[in-house]
ZATORKE-801627 format. One record per residue (C-alpha): residue in one letter; x, y, z. Coordinates in steps of 0.02 Angstrom, whole numbers, padded with zeros to 5 digits, always signed. Each point is the difference from the previous one (the first is absolute). Last residue first. Example, Ala and Ser with C-alpha at 12.3 -4.5 7.8 and 13.67 -1.06 7.14 Angstrom:
ZATORKE-801627
s+00684-00053+00357/a-00069-00172+00033/
end
This chain:
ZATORKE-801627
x+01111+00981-00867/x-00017-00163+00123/x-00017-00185-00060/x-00109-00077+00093/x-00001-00169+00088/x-00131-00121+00047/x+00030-00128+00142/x-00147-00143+00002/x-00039-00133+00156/x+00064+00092+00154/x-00082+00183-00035/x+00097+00125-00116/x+00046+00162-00072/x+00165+00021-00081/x+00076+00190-00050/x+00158-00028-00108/x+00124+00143-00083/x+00039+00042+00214/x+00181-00064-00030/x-00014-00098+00143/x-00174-00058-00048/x-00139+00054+00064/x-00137-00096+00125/x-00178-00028+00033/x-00118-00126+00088/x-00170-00003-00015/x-00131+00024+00123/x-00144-00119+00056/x-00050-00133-00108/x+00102+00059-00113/x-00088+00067-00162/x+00034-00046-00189/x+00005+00129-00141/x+00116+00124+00105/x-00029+00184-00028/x+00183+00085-00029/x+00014+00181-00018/x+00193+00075-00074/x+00114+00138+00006/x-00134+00112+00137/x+00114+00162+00035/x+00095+00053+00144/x+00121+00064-00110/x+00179-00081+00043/x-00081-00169+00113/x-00132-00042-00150/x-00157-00062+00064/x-00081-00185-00025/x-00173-00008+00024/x-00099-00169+00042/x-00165-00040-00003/x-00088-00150+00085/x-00192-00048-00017/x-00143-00063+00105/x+00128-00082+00141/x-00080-00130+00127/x+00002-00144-00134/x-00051-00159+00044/
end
């Protein structure tokens, strides 16, 4: 069962302040995913224990 309705995600850029990128997961956790960068900070991945997706940042 799922206790979120929807998950949205905004990505800002550290030198502006501005949004870079919005990510809207397709598939829900059942309650909160998981996100991380990569080192390089290129990467954004958003996540629950059964699926990892990754974005490629602008």
């Amino acid at each position: 069962m799922h206790t979120l309705k929807q998950e949205h995600f905004v990505v800002y850029s550290t030198d502006t302040g501005e949004p870079i990128a919005e990510v809207t997961p397709e598939e829900l956790a059942e309650e909160q995913s998981w996100t991380a960068f990569s080192l390089d900070g290129s990467m954004f991945v958003v996540g629950f224990p059964l699926r990892l997706t990754l974005y490629r940042l602008p």
